[in-house]
C-alpha positions as CSV (number, residue, x, y, z in Angstrom):
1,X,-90.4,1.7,71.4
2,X,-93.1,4.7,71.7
3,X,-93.9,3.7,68.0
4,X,-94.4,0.2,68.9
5,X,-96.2,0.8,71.5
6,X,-98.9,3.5,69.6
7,X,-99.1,1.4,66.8
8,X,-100.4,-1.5,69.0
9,X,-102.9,0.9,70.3
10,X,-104.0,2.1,67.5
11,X,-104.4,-1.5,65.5
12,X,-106.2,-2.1,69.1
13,X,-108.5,0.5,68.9
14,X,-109.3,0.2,65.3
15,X,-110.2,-3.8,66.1
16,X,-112.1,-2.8,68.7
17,X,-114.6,0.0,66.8
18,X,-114.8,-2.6,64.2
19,X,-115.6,-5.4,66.5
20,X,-118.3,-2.8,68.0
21,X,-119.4,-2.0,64.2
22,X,-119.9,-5.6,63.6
23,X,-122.0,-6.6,67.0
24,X,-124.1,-3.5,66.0
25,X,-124.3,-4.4,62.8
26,X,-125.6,-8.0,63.7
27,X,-127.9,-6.7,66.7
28,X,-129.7,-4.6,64.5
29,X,-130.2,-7.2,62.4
30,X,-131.5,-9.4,64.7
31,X,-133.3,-6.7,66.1
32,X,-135.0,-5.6,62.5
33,X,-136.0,-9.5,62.2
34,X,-137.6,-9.9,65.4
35,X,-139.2,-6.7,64.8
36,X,-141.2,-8.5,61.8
37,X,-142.6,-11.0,64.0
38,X,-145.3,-13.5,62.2
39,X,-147.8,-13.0,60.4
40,X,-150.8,-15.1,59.5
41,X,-153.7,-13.8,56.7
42,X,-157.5,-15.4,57.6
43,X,-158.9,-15.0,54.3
44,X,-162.8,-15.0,54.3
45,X,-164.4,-16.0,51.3
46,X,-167.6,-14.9,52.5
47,X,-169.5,-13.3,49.6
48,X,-172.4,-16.4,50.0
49,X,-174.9,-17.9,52.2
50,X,-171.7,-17.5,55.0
51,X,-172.0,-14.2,55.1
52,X,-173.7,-13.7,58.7
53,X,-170.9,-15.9,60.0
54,X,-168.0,-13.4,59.2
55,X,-168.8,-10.9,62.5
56,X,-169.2,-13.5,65.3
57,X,-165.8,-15.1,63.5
58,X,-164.1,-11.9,64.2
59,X,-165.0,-11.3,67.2
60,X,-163.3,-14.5,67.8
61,X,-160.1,-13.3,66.5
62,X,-160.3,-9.9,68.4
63,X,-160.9,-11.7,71.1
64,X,-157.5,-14.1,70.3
65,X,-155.8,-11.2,69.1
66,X,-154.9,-10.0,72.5
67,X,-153.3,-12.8,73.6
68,X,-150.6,-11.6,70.9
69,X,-147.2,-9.8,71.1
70,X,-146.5,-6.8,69.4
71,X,-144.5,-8.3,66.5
72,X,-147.4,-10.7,65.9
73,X,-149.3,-9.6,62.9
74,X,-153.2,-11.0,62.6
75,X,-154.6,-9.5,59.4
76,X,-158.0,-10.3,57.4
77,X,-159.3,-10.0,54.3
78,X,-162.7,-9.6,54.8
79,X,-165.4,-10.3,51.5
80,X,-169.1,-10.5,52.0
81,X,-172.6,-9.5,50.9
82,X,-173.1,-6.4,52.4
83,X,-174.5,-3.2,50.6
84,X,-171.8,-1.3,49.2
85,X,-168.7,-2.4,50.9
86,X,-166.0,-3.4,49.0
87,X,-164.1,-5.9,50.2
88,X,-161.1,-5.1,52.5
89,X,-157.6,-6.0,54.2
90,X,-156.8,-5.0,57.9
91,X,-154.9,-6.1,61.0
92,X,-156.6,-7.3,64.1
93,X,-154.6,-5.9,67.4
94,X,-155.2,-5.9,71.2
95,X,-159.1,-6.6,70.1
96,X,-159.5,-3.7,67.5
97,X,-159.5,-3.8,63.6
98,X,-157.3,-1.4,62.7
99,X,-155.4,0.0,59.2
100,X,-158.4,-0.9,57.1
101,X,-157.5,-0.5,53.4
102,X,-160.0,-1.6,50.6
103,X,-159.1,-3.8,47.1
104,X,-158.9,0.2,45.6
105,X,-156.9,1.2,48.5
106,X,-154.4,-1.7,47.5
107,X,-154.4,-0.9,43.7
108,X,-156.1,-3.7,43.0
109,X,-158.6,-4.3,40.2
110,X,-161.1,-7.5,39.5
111,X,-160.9,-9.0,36.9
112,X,-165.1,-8.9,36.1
113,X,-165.6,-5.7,38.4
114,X,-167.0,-8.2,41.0
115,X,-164.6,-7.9,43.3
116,X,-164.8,-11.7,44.3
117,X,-163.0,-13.2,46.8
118,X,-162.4,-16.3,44.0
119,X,-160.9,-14.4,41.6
120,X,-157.2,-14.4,41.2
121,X,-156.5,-11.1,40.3
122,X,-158.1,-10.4,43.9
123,X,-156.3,-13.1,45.9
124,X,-152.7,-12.7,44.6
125,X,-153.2,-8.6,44.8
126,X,-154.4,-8.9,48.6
127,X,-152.0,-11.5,49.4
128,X,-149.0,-9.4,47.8
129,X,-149.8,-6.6,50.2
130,X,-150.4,-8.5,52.9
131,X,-147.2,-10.0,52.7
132,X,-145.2,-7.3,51.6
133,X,-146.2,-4.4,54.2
134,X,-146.8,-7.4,57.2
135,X,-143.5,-9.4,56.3
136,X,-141.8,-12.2,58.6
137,X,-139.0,-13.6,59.7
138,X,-138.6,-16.8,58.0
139,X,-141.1,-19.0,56.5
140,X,-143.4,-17.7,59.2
141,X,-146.2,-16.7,57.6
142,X,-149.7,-18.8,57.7
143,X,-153.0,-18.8,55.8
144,X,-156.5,-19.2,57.0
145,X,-158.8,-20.5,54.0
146,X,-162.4,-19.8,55.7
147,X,-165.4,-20.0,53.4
148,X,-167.0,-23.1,51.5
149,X,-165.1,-25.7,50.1
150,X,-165.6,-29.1,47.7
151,X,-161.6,-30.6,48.1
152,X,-160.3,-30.9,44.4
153,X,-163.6,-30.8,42.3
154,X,-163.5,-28.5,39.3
155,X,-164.8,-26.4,36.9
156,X,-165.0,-23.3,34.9
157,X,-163.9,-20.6,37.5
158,X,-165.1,-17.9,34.8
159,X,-168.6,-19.9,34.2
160,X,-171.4,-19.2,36.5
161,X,-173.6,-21.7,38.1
162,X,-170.7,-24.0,39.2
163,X,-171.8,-27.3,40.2
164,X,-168.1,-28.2,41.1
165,X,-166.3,-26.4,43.1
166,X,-162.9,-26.3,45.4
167,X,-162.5,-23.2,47.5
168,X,-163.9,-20.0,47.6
169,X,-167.7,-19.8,46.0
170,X,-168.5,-15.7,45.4
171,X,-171.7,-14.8,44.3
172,X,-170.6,-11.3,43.2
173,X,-172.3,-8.1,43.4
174,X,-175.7,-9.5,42.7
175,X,-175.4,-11.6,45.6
176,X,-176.9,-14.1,44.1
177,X,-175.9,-17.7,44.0
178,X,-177.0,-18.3,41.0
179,X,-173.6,-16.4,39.7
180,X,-171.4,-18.2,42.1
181,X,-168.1,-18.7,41.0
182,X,-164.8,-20.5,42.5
183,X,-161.4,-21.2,42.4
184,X,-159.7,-24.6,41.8
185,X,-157.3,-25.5,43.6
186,X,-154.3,-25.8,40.7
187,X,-155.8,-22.0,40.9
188,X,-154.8,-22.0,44.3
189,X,-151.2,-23.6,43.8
190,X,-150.4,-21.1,40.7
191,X,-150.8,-17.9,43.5
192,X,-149.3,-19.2,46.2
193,X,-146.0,-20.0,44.1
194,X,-145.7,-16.3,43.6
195,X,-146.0,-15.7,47.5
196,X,-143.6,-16.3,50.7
197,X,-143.4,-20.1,51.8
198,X,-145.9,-20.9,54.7
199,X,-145.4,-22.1,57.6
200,X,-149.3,-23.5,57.4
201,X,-152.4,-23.6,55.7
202,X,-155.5,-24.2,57.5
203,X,-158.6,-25.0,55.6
204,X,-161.5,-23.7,57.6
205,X,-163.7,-24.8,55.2
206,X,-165.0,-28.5,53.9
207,X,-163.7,-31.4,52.6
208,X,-159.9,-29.7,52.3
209,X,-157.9,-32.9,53.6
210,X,-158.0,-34.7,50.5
211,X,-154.4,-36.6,48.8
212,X,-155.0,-34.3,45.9
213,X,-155.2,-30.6,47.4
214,X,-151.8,-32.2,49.7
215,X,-150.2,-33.3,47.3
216,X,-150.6,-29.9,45.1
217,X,-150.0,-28.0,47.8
218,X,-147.1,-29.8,49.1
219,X,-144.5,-27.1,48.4
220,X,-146.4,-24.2,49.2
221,X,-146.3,-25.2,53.1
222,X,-144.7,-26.8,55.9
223,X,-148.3,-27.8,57.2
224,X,-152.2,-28.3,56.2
225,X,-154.6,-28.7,58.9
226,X,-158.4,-29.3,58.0
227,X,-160.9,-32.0,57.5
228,X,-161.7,-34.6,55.2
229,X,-165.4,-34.0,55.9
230,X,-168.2,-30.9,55.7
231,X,-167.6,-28.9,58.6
232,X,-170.6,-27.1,60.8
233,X,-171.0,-23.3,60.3
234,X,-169.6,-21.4,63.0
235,X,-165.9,-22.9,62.1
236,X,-163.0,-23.3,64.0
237,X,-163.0,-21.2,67.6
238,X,-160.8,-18.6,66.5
239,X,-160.5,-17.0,69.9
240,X,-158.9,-19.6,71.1
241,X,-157.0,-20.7,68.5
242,X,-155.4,-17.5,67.4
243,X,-152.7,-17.7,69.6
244,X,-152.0,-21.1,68.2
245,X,-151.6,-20.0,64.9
246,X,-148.6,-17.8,66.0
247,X,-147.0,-20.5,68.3
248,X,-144.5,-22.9,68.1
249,X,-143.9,-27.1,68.5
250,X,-146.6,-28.7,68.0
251,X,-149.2,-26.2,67.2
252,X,-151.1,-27.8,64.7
253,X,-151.8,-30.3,67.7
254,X,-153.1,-27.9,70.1
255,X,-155.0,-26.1,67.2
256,X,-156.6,-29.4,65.9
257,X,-157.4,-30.0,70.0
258,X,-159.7,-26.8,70.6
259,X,-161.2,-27.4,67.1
260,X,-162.4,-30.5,68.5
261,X,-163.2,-29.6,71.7
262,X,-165.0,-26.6,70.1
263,X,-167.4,-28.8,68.2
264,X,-167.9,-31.6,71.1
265,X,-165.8,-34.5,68.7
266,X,-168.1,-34.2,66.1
267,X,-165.7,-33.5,63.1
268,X,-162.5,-35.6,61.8
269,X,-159.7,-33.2,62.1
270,X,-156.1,-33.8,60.6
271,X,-152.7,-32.5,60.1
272,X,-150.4,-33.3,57.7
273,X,-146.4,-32.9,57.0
274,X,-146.2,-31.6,53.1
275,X,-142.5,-32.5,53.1
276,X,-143.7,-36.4,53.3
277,X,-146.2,-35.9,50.4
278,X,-144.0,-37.8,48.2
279,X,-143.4,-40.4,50.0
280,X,-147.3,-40.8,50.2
281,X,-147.7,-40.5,46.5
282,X,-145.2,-43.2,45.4
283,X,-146.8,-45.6,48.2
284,X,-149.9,-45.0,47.1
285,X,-148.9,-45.7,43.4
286,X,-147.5,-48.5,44.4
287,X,-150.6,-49.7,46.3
288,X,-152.9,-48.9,43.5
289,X,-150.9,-51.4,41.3
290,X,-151.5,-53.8,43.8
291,X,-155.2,-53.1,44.2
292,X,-155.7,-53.3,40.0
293,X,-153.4,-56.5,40.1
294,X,-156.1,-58.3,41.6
295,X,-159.5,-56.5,40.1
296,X,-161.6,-58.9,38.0
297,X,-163.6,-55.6,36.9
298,X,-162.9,-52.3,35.5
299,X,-163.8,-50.7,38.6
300,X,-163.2,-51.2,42.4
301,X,-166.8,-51.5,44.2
302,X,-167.0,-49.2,47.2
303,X,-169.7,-50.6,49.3
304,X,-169.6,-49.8,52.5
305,X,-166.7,-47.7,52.7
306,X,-166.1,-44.3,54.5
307,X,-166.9,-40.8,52.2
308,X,-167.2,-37.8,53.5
309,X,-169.5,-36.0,50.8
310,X,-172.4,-37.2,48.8
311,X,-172.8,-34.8,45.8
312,X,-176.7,-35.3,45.2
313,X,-178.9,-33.0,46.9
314,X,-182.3,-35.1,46.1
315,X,-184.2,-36.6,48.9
316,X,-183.0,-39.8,47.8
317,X,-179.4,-42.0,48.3
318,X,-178.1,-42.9,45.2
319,X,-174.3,-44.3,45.7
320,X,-173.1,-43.5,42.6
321,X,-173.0,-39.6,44.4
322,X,-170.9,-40.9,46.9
323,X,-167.1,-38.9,46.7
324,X,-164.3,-37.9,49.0
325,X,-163.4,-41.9,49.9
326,X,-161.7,-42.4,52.6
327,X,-158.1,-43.4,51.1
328,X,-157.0,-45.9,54.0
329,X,-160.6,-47.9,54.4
330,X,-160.2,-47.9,50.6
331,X,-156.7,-50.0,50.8
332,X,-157.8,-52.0,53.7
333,X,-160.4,-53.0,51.8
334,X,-159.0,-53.8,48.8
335,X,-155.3,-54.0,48.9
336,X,-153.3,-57.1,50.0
337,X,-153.0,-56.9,54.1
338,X,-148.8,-56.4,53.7
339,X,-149.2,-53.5,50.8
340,X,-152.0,-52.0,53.3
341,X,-149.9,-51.8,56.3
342,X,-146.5,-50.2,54.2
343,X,-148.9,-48.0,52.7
344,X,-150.4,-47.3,56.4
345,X,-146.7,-46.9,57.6
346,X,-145.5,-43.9,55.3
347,X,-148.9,-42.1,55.7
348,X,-148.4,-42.0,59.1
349,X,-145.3,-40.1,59.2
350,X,-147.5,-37.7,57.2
351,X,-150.1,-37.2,59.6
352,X,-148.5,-35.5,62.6
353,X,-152.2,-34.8,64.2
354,X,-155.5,-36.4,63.8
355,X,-158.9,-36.8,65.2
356,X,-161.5,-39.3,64.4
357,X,-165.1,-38.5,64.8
358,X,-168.2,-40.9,64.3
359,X,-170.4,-38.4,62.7
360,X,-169.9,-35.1,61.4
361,X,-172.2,-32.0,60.5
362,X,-173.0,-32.1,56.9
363,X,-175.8,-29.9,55.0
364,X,-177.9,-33.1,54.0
365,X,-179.7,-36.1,56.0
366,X,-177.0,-38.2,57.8
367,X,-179.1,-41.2,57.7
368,X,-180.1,-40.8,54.0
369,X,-176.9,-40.3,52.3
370,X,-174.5,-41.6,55.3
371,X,-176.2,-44.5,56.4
372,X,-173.8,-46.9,53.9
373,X,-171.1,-47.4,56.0
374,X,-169.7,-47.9,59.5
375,X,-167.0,-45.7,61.2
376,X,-164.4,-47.2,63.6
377,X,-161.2,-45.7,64.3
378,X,-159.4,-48.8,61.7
379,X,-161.5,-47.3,59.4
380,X,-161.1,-43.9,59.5
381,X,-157.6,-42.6,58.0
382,X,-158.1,-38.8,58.3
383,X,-157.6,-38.2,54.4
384,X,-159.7,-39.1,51.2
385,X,-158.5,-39.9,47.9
386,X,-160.7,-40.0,44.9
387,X,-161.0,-43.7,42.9
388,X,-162.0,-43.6,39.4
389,X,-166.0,-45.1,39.0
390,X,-168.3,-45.9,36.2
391,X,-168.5,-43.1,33.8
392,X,-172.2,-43.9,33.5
393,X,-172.9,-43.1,37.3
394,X,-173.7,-40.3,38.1
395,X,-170.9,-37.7,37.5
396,X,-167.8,-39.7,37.2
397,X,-167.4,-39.1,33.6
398,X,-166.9,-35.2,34.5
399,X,-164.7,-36.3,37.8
400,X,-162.7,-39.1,35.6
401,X,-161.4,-36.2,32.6
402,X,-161.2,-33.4,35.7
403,X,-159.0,-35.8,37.8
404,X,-156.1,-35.7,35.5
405,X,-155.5,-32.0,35.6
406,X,-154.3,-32.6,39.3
407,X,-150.4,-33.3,40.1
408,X,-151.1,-36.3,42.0
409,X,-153.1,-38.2,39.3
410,X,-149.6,-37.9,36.7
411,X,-147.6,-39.5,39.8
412,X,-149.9,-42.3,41.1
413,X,-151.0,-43.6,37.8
């Protein structure tokens, strides 16, 4: 009986120490995780004509830093023309740049001795440290694109004097634009396959929101917030937005909302669901049969539709200049009412937040090269989507052969 009864004890306390072990065990984990927090990289491409935009910008994000918790990590990579600085990584806390560590600091060498912002070897090094000493819990981690940005244009990224471009322009250490150089966004896609799924990628820079860049980018992110359309200069209101960028829900909404507000409605705004891409890219396909079903020409006229960039600079409005389509006025236009409104259906469950906006900043005459069309909200689909031209006007032969290097060109055609 006394045997029974210490054996039972014993067996008792040995369950118990383990059941102690294991809640430690699983509190610590727990504990470790939360410990990691979020963490969101605002990477600033600023090496340009931008450059006296980078210290009001973060300013902003001191100032939204302190609305931040502990675990919370804000960090910027910060690339610009001034006089011997090389660009650097840090964290932003309670209103204060701290742990500043420069591209030697991180081990990281350019691939031209430029140190550009657009050069691979610089982006997937800082981002690869960023993540690595800043890590998450989960997928959430976000990314802040700020600097210029052409949607899916290309070209050379190791030819200067780019006249196409996607993200990123860095006129390198002679600060000239003359050697501007950028990264495509295949580029893009390519280094962020190497890095942690995001929670979101906001584009604070123009003409992001385009079929192509979503659909390339689909699984690299939950979310892409940006604009079809140029932005204005000072960007998105970073000190009230920060928090956002850390929150949960709906956040893209209440992001997208400030933007807005920020800029008194003068800017389309959109967010978009990557993991309905697909869905939008065999709807579309389908649509585009539709729409070349019924052509009695080559090519689709686009008079008098939405586009949010006119790639001329002259003093005069040449349409064949016109890119960056609206993709919905371009169905509604042209594709049979029923294919228009199933197309319409499945890229709604895409957009999760949008804004429409009548006129938008843009770094050329409004009423010279924007004068062509009419926005109302039926018009206005928050996304573009680029429709094959002439090769004969102006540079659609270039934007014709480039198109096909994209993902979404190989599914829609």
């Amino acid at each position: 009986m006394i045997m029974k009864q210490y054996t039972i004890s014993f067996i008792a306390v040995i369950l118990m120490i383990l059941g102690n072990v294991a809640l430690t065990s699983c509190t610590e984990t727990v504990d470790d995780m939360a410990d990691k927090g979020k963490t969101v990289l605002v990477y600033m491409a600023g090496k340009n004509d931008l450059k006296d935009l980078i210290v009001p910008d973060l300013n902003e994000m001191k100032d939204g830093s302190k609305q931040l918790s502990d675990n919370d990590n804000l960090l910027v990579f910060v690339c610009r023309n001034k006089k011997n600085e090389t660009p650097w990584l840090a964290r932003i806390k309670n209103g204060e740049v701290i742990d500043s560590v420069s591209l030697s600091d991180m081990g990281i060498i350019s691939s031209d001795d430029e140190n550009r912002a657009s050069d691979p070897i610089v982006m997937e090094g800082v981002m690869h440290y960023a993540f690595s000493h800043y890590p998450a819990t989960g997928n959430n981690y976000g990314l802040v694109l700020w600097g210029h940005g052409s949607g899916w244009l290309m070209n050379d990224e190791v030819r200067p004097r780019c006249s196409s471009r996607a993200y990123g322009v860095d006129w390198g250490n002679s600060q000239n634009y003359r050697n501007g150089r950028w990264m495509n966004i295949t580029t893009l896609k390519g280094i962020l396959d190497d890095m942690p799924h995001l929670k979101f990628i906001m584009a604070d820079c123009c003409n992001f929101m385009c079929l192509e860049n979503l659909y390339e980018l689909r699984n690299n992110c939950d979310y892409i917030i940006g604009s079809p359309a140029e932005i204005p200069g000072q960007g998105a209101p970073y000190d009230q937005i920060v928090p956002d960028m850390f929150a949960d829900g709906k956040f893209y909404a209440d992001i997208i909302d400030k933007y807005y507000q920020s800029v008194k409605g003068y800017l389309p705004l959109t967010a978009v669901q990557t993991s309905e891409m697909e869905h939008v890219a065999q709807a579309t396909r389908q649509a585009l049969q539709a729409v070349k079903s019924t052509m009695s020409c080559d090519y689709v006229d686009m008079t008098g539709l939405i586009h949010y960039y006119h790639t001329d600079s002259g003093d005069d409005f040449f349409p064949e200049y016109n890119i960056f389509y609206d993709a919905g006025d371009f169905f509604l236009a042209n594709a049979p009412q029923d294919v228009y409104q199933q197309w319409k259906q499945v890229l709604d469950e895409a957009i999760v937040a949008h804004r429409n906006a009548m006129t938008w900043s843009t770094d050329k005459r409004w009423l010279k090269k924007y004068s062509d069309f009419i926005v109302i909200d039926e018009k206005m689909h928050g996304v573009s989507m680029f429709v094959e031209q002439n090769p004969a006007k102006g540079d659609y032969a270039k934007y014709n052969d480039d198109i096909k290097q994209t993902a979404w060109w190989s599914v829609v055609n």
